[in-house]
Every structure is written in C-alpha cells, then in structure tokens.
Biotite code that builds the C-alpha atoms (Angstrom):
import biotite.structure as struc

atoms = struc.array([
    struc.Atom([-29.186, 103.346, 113.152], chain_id="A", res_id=1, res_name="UNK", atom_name="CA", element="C"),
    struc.Atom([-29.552, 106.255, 115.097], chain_id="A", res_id=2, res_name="UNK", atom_name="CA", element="C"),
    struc.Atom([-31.452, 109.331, 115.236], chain_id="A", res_id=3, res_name="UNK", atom_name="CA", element="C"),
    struc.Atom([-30.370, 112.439, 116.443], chain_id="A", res_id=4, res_name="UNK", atom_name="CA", element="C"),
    struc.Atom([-32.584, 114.927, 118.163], chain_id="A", res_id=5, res_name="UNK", atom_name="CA", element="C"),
    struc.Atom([-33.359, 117.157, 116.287], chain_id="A", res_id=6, res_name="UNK", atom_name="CA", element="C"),
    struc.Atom([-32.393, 115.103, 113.275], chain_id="A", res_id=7, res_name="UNK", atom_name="CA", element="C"),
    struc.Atom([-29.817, 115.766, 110.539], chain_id="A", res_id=8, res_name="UNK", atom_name="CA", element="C"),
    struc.Atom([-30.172, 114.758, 107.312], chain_id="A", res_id=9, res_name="UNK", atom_name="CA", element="C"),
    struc.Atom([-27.505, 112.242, 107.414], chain_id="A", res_id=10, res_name="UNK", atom_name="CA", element="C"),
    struc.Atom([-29.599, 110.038, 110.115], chain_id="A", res_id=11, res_name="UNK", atom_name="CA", element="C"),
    struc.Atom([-31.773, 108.913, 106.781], chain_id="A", res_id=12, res_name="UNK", atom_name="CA", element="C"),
    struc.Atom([-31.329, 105.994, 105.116], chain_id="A", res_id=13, res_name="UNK", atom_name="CA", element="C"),
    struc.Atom([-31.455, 106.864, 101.122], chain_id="A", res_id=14, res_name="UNK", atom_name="CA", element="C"),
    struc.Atom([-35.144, 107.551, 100.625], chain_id="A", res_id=15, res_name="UNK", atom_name="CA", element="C"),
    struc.Atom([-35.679, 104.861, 98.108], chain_id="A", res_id=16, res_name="UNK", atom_name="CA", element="C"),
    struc.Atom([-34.960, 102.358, 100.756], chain_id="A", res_id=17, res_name="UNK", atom_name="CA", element="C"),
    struc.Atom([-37.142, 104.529, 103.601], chain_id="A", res_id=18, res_name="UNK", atom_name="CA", element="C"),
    struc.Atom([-40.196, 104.644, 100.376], chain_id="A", res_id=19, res_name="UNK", atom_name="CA", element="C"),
    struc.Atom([-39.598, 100.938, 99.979], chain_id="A", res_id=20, res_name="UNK", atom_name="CA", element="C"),
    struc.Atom([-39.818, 100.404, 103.725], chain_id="A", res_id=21, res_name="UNK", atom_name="CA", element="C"),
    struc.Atom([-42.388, 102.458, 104.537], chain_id="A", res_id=22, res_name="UNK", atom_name="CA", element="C"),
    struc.Atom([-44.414, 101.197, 101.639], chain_id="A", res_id=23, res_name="UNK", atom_name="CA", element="C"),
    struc.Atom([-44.157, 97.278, 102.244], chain_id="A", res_id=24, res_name="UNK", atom_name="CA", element="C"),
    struc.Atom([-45.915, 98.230, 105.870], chain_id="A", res_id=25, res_name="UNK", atom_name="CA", element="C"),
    struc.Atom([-47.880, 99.643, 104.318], chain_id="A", res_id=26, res_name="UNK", atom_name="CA", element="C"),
    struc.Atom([-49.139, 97.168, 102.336], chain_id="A", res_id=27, res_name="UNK", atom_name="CA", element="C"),
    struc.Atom([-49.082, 94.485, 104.623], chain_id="A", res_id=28, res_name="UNK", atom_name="CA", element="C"),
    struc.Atom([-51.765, 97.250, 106.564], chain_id="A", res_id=29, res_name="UNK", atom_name="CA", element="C"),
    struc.Atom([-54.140, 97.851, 103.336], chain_id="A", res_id=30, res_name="UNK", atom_name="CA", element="C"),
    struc.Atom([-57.715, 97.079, 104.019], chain_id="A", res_id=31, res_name="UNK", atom_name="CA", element="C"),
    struc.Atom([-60.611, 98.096, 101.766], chain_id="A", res_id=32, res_name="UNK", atom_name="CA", element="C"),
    struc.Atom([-62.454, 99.926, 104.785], chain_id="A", res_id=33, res_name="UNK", atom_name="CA", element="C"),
    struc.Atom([-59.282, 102.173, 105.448], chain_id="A", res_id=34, res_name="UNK", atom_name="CA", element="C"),
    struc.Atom([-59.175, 102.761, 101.741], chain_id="A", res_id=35, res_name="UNK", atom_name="CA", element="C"),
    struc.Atom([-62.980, 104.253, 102.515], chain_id="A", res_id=36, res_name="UNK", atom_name="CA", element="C"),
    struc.Atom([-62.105, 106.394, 105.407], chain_id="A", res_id=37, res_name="UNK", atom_name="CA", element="C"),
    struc.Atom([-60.798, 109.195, 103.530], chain_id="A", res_id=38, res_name="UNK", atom_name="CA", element="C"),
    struc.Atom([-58.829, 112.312, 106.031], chain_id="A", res_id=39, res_name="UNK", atom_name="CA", element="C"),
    struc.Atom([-59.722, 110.063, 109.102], chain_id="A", res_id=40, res_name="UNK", atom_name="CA", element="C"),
    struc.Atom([-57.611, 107.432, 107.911], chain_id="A", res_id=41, res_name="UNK", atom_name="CA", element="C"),
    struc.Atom([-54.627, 106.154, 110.795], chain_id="A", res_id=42, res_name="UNK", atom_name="CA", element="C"),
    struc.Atom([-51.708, 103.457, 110.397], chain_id="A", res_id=43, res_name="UNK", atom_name="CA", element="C"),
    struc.Atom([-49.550, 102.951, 107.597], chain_id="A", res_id=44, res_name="UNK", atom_name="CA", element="C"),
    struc.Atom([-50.980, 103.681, 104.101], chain_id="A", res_id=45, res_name="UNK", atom_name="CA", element="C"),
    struc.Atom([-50.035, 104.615, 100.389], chain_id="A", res_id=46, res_name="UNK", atom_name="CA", element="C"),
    struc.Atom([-52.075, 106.602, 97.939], chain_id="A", res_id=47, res_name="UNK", atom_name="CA", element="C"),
    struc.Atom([-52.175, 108.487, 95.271], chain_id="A", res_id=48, res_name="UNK", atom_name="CA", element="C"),
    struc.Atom([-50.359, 111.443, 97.238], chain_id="A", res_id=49, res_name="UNK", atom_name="CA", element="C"),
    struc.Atom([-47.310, 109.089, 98.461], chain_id="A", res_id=50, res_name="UNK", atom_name="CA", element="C"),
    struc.Atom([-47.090, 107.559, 101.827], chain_id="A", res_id=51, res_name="UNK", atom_name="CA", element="C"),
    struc.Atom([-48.379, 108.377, 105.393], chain_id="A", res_id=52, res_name="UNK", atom_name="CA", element="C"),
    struc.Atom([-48.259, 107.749, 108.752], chain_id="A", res_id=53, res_name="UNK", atom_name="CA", element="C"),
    struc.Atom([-50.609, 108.673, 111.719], chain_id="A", res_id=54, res_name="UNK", atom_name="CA", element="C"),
    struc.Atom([-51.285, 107.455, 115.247], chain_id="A", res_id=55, res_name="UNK", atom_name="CA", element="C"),
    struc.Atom([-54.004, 109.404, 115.431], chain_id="A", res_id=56, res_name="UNK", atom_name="CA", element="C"),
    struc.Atom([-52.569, 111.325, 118.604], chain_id="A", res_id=57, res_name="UNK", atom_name="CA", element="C"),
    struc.Atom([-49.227, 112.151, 118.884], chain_id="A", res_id=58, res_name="UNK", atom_name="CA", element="C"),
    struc.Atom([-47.526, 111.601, 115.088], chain_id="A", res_id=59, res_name="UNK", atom_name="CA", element="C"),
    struc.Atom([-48.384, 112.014, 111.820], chain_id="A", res_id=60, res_name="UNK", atom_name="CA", element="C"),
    struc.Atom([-46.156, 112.195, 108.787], chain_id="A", res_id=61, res_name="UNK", atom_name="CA", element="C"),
    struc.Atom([-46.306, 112.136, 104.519], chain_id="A", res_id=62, res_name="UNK", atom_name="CA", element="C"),
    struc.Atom([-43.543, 111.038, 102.316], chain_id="A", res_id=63, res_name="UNK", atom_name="CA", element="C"),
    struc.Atom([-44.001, 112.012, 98.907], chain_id="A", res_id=64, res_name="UNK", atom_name="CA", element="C"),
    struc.Atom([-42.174, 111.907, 95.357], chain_id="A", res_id=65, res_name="UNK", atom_name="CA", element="C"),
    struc.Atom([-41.508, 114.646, 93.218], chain_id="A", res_id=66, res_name="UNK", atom_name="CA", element="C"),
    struc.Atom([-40.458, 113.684, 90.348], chain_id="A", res_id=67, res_name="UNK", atom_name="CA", element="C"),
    struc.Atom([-36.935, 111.537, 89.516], chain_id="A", res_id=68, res_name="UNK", atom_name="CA", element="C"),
    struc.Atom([-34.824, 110.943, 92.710], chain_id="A", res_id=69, res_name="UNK", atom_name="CA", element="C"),
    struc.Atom([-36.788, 113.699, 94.301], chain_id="A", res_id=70, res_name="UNK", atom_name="CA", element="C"),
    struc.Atom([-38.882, 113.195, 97.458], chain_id="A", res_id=71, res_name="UNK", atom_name="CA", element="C"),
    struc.Atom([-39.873, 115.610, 100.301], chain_id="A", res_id=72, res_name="UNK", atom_name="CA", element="C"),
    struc.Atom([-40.931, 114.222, 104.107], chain_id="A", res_id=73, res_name="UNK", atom_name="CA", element="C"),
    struc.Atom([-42.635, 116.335, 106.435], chain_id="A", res_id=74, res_name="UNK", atom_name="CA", element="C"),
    struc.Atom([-45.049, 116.210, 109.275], chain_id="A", res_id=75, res_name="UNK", atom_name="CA", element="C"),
    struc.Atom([-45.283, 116.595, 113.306], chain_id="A", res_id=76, res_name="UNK", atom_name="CA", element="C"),
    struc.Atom([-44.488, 114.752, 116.113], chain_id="A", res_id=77, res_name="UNK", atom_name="CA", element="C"),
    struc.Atom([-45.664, 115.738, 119.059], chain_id="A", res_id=78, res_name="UNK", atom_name="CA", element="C"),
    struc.Atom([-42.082, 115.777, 120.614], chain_id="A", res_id=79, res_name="UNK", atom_name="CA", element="C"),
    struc.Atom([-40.992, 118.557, 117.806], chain_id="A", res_id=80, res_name="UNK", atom_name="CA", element="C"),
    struc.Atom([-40.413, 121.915, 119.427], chain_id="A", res_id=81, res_name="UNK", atom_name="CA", element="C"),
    struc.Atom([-39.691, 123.948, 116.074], chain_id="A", res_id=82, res_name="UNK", atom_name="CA", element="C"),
    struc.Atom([-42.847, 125.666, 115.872], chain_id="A", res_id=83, res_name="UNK", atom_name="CA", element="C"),
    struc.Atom([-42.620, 126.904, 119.343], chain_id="A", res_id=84, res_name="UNK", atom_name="CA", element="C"),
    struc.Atom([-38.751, 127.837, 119.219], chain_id="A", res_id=85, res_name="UNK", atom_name="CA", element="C"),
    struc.Atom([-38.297, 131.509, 119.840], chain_id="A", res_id=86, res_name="UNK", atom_name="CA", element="C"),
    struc.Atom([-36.640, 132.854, 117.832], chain_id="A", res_id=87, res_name="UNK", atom_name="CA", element="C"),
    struc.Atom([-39.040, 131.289, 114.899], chain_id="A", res_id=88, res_name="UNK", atom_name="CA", element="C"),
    struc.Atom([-37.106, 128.733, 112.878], chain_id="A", res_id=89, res_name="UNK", atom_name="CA", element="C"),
    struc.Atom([-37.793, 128.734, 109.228], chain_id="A", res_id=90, res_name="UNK", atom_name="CA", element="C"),
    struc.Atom([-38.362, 125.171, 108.169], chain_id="A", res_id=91, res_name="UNK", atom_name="CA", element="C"),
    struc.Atom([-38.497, 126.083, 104.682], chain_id="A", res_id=92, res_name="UNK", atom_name="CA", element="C"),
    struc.Atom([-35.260, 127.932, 104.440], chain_id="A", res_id=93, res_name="UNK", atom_name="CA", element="C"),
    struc.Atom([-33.378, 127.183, 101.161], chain_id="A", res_id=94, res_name="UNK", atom_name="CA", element="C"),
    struc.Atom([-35.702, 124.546, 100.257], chain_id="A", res_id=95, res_name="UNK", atom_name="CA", element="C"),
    struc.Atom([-35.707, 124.027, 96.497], chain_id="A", res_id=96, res_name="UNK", atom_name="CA", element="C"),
    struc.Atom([-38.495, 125.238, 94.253], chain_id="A", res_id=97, res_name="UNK", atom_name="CA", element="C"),
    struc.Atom([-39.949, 121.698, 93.786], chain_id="A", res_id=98, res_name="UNK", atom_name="CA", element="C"),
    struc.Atom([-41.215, 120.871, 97.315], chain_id="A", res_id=99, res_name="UNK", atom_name="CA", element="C"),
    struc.Atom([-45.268, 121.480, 97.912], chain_id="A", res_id=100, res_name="UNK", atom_name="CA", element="C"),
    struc.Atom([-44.929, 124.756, 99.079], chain_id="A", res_id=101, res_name="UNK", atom_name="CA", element="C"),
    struc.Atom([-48.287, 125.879, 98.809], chain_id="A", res_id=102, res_name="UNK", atom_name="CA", element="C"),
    struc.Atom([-49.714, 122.818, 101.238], chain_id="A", res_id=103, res_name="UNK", atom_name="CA", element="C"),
    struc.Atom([-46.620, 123.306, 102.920], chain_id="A", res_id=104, res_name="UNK", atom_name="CA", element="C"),
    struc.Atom([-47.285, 126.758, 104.171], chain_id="A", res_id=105, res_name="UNK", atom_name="CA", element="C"),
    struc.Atom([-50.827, 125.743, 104.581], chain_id="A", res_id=106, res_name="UNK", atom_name="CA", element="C"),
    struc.Atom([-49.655, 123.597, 107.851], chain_id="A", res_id=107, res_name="UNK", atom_name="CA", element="C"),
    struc.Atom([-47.366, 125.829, 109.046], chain_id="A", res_id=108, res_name="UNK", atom_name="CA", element="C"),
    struc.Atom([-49.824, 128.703, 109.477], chain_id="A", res_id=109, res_name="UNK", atom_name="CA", element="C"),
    struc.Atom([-52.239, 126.279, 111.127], chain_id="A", res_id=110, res_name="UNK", atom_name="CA", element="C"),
    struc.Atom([-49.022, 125.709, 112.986], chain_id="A", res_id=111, res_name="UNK", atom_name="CA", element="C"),
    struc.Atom([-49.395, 122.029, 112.245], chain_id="A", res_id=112, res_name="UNK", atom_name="CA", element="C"),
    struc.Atom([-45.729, 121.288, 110.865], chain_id="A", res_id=113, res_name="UNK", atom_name="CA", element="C"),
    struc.Atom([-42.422, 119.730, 112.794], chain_id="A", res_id=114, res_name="UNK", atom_name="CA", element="C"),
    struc.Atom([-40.268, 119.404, 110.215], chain_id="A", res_id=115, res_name="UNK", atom_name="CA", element="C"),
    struc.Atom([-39.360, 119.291, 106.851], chain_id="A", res_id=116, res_name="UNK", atom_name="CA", element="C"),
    struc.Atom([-36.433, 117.091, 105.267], chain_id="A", res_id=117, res_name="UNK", atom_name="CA", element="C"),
    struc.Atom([-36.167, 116.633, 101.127], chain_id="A", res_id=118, res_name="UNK", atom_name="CA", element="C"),
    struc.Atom([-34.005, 114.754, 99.048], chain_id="A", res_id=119, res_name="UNK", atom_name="CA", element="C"),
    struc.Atom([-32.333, 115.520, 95.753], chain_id="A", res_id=120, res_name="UNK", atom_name="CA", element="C"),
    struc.Atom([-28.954, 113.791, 93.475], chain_id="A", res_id=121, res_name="UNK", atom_name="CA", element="C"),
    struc.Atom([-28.581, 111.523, 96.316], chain_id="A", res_id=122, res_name="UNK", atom_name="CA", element="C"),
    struc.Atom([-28.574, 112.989, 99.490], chain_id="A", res_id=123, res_name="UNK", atom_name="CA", element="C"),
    struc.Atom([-30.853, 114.710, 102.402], chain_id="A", res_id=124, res_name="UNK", atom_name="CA", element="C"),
    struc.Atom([-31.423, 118.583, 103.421], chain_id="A", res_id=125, res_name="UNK", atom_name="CA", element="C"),
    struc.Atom([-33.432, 120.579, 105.935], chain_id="A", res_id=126, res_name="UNK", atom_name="CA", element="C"),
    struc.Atom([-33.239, 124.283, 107.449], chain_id="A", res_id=127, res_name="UNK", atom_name="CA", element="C"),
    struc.Atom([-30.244, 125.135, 109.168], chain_id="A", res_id=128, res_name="UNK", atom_name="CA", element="C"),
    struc.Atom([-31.858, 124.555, 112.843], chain_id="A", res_id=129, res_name="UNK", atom_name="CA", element="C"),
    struc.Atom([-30.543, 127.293, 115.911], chain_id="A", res_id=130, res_name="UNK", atom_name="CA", element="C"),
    struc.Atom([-28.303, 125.379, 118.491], chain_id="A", res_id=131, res_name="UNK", atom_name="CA", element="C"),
    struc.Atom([-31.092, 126.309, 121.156], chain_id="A", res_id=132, res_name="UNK", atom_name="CA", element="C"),
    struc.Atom([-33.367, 123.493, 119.444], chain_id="A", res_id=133, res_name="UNK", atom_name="CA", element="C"),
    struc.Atom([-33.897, 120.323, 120.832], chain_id="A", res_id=134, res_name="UNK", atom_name="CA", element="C"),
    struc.Atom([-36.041, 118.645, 119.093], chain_id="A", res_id=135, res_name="UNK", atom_name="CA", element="C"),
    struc.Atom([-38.009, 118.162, 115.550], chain_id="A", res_id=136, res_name="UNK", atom_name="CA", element="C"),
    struc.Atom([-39.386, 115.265, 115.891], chain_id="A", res_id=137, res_name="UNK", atom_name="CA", element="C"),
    struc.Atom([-37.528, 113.294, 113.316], chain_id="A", res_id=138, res_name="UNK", atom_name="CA", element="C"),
    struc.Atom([-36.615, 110.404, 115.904], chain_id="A", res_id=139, res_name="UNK", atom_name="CA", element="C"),
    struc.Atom([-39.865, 109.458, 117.376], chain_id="A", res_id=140, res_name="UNK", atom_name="CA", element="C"),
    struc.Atom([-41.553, 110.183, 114.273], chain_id="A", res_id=141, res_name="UNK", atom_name="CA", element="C"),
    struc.Atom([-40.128, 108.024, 111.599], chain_id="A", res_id=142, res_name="UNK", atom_name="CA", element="C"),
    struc.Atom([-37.027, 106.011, 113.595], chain_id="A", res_id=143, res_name="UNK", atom_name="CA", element="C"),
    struc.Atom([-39.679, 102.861, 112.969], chain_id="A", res_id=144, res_name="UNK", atom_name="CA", element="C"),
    struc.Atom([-38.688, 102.954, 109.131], chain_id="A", res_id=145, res_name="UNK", atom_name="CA", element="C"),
    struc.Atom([-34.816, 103.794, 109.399], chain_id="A", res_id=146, res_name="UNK", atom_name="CA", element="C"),
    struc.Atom([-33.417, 100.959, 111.602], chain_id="A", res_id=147, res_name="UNK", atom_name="CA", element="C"),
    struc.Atom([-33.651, 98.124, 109.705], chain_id="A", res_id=148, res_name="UNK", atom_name="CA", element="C"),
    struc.Atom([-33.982, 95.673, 112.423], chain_id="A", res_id=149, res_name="UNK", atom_name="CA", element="C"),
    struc.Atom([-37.070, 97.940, 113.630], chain_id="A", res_id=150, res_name="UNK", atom_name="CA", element="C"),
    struc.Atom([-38.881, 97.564, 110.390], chain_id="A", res_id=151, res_name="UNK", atom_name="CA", element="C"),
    struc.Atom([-38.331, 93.586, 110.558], chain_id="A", res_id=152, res_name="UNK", atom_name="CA", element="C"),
    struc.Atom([-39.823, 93.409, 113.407], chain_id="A", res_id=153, res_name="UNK", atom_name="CA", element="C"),
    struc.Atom([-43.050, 95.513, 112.735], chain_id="A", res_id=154, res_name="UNK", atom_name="CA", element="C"),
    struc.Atom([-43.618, 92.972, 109.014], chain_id="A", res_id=155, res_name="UNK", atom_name="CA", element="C"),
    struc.Atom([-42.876, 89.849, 111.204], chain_id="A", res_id=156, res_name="UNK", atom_name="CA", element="C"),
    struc.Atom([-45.729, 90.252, 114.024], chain_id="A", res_id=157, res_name="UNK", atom_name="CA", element="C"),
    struc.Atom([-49.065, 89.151, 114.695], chain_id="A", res_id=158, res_name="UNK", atom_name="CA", element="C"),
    struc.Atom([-50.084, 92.680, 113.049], chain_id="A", res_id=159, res_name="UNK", atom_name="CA", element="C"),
    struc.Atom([-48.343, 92.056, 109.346], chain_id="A", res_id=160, res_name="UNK", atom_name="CA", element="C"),
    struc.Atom([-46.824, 89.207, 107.814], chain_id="A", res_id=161, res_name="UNK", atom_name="CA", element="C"),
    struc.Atom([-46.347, 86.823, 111.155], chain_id="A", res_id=162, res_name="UNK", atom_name="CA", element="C"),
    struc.Atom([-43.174, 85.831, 109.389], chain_id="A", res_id=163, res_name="UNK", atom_name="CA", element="C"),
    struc.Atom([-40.744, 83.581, 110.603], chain_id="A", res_id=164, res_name="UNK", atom_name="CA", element="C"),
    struc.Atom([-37.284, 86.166, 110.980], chain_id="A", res_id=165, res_name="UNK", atom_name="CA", element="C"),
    struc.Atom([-35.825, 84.498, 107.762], chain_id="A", res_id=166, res_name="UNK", atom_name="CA", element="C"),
    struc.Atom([-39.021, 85.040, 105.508], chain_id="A", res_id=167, res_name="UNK", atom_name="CA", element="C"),
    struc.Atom([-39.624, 88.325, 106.748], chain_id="A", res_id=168, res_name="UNK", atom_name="CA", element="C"),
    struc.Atom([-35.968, 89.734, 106.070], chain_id="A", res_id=169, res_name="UNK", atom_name="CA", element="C"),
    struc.Atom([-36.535, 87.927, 102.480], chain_id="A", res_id=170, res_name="UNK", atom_name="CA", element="C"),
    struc.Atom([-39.590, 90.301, 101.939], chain_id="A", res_id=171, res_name="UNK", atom_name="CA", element="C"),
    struc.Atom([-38.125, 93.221, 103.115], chain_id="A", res_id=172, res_name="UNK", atom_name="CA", element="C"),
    struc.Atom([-34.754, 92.239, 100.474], chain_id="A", res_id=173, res_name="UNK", atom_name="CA", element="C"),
    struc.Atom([-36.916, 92.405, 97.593], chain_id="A", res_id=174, res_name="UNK", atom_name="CA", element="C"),
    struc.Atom([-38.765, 95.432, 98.770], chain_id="A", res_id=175, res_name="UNK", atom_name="CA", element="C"),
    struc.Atom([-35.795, 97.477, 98.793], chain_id="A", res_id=176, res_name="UNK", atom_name="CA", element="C"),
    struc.Atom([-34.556, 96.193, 95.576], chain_id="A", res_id=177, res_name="UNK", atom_name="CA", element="C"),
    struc.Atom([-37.907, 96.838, 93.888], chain_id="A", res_id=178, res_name="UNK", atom_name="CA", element="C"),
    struc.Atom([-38.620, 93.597, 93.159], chain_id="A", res_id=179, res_name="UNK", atom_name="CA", element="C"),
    struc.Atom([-41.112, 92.061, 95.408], chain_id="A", res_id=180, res_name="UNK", atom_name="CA", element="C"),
    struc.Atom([-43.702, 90.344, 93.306], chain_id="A", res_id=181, res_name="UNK", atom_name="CA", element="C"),
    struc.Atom([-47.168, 89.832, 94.261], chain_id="A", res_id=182, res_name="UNK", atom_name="CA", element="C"),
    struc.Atom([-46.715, 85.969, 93.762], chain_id="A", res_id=183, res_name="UNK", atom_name="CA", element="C"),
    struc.Atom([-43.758, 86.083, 96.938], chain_id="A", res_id=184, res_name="UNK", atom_name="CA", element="C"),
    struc.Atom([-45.700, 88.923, 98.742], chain_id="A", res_id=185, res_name="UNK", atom_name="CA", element="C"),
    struc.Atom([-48.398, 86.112, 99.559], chain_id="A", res_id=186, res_name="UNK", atom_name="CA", element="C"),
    struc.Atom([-46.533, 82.786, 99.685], chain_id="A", res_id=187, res_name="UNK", atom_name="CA", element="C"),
    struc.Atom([-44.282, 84.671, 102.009], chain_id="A", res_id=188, res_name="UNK", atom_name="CA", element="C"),
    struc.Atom([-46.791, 85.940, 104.060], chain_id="A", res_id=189, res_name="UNK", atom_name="CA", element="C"),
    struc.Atom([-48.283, 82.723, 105.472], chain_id="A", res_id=190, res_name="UNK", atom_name="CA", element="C"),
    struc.Atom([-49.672, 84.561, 108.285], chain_id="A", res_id=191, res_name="UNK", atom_name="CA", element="C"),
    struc.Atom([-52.030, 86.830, 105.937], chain_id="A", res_id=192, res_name="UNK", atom_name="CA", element="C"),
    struc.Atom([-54.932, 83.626, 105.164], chain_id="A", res_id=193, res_name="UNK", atom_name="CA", element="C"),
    struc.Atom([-56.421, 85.112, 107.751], chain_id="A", res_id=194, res_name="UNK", atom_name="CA", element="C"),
    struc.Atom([-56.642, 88.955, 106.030], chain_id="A", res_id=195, res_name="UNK", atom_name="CA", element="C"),
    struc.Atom([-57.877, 87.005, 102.390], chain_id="A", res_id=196, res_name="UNK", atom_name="CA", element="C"),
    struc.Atom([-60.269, 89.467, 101.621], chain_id="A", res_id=197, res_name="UNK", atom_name="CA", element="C"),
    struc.Atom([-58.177, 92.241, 101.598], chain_id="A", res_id=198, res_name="UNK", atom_name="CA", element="C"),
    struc.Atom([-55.900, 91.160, 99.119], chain_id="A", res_id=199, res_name="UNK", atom_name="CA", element="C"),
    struc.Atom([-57.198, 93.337, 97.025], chain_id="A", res_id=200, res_name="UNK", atom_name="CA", element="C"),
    struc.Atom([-56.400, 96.221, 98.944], chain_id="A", res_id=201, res_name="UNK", atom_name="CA", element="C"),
    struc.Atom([-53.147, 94.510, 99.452], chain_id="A", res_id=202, res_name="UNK", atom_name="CA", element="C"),
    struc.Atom([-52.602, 94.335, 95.652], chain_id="A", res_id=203, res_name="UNK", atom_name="CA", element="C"),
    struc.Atom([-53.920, 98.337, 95.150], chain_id="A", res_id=204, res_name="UNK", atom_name="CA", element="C"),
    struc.Atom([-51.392, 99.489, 97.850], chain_id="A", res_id=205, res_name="UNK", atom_name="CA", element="C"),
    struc.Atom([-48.541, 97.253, 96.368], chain_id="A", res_id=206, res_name="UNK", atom_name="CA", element="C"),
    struc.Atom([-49.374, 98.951, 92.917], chain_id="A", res_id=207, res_name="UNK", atom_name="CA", element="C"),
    struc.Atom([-49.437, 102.499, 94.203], chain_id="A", res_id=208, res_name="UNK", atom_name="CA", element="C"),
    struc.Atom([-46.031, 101.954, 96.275], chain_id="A", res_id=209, res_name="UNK", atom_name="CA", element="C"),
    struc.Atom([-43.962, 100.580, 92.967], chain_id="A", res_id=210, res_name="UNK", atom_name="CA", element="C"),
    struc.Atom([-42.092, 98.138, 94.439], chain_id="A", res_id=211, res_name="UNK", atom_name="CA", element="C"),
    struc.Atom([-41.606, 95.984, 91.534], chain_id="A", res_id=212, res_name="UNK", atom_name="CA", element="C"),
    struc.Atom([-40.171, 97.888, 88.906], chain_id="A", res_id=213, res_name="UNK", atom_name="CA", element="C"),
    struc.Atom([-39.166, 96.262, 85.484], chain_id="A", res_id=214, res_name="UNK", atom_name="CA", element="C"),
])
C-alpha cells in the first residue's frame, strides 16, 4: 500500500488493523528496562496512553483510543513541512470535539506537531491541507505499519520474532483478528528464548494492546 505525500486519509488501513499492527511490534519490543525509562523511552511501545513510536531523531508518533471505534494519530516526522507552510495550515480544522485537544495544542505551540489524522464510524479525516503542501509526514512516519508485507518483515527479523515467513504471517493473522493468545505468542516466537526474561514485559504490553478480545 501506498502513501501519498502529504497523506490522505484513505492511505490508512482501518485503524483497528494499524492498533493491532502497531501493537504486536510492540510487544515483541517490551523490555522491563524500557518500561523504566519513562519520556526517554524510543522504539515501539504501548502504555497506558495508547501506542508510540520514536527514533529518537527524526520521527516520533502516538496512536491513541478514544473511546468506541474512535482513535486519533498524530506526531512529527521530520520530513513534514506543515508547521512551516506559509500560509499556516490548521491541523486541527474541523476536528471533532473528542480528540486531545488540550495536549494537542500543547505541541503545536512548541511547534512540535506534523500532523494529525482521527478516525470515527469507520473511516479517516484530517485538515483540508493547501495544494502548496508537500509533505506531512504521514509516509515516512508510519508507512512501516500500513503495508502489510512491511510489518511482516519487521516481526520476522533477528530484532522480533525471527520467524520463519509462514509463522510470522500466522502471528500477525491473529493479531488483527484480536485473537492472539499468549500461549501462540511464545510457541510462535521460537526466536524469543533468547529475550526469556522479558516475558513479562512481553505479557504487560500484550495486555495493554488488547489483542485478544473475548
């Protein structure tokens, strides 16, 4: 799948199969000393907040739930040129009630926001962007979790699950079907014996990322 630049809404899988994505990386990344490092955390993680990414450098993004088929992503890429457009473009124009505004406008007047997409009954929205703009930083941001043959590829290395291509698009089934189990998480995952102590973490970031629902 491709992403435009700047992005359109339609470029975005549905986000419950982006969440479940995004949140069976990061799960395969939990370790108990991330857990610890608080705001100077980097990777792929899940907490109480909803899921984030950050390369400490040139990306860093949130994906959070708002309530039933609601979810809001935002964050910065450094290849975004919204916040330097002239004239200014207003990322949060007609953005519903719902989103975080307050931390929201928070970034943008430390002039630390790309973009912002949400999602409501089904299907994805932004701000109407000028046809001067080339860039929000959707693509080089978040592509990683849209094409699915990407996000294979990330669970299957040395990094994450070392699966075999078969295993790993088994684990990535039940993850966007909500029903990966911690039992097939770990027979799946041959390649995380080495990472046995931090199956707890493993197990605390599979919890917070619901992706077995009853």
């Amino acid at each position: 799948m491709t992403v435009n630049r700047p992005g359109l809404p339609g470029d975005l899988p549905s986000a419950e199969v982006l969440w479940a994505r995004w949140a069976l990386v990061a799960v395969l990344e939990a370790t108990t000393a991330d857990e610890r490092a608080g705001h100077h955390r980097t990777g792929t993680w899940v907490d109480d907040e909803g899921l984030h990414l950050d390369d400490a450098g040139c990306t860093w993004w949130a994906f959070a739930q708002r309530g039933a088929g609601r979810y809001v992503l935002y964050g910065e890429d450094e290849s975004s040129q919204v916040k330097w457009h002239e004239p200014p473009v207003d990322m949060l124009a007609g953005a519903p009630a719902w989103l975080p505004h307050e931390r929201l406008r928070d970034l943008l007047e430390g002039c630390e926001l790309g973009c912002v997409y949400w999602y409501e009954n089904g299907t994805w929205a932004r701000a109407p962007y000028p046809s001067t703009l080339k860039d929000d930083g959707l693509d080089c941001g978040v592509s990683r979790f849209v094409d699915r043959t990407d996000v294979l590829q990330v669970i299957a290395d040395e990094d994450h699950g070392a699966l075999p291509a078969h295993d790993a698009a088994t684990l990535l089934d039940h993850a966007e079907s909500y029903r990966l189990t911690q039992d097939l998480l770990f027979s799946l995952a041959t390649g995380l014996d080495r990472r046995a102590p931090e199956r707890p973490a493993m197990v605390r970031a599979w919890e917070r990322a619901g992706l077995q629902r009853p």
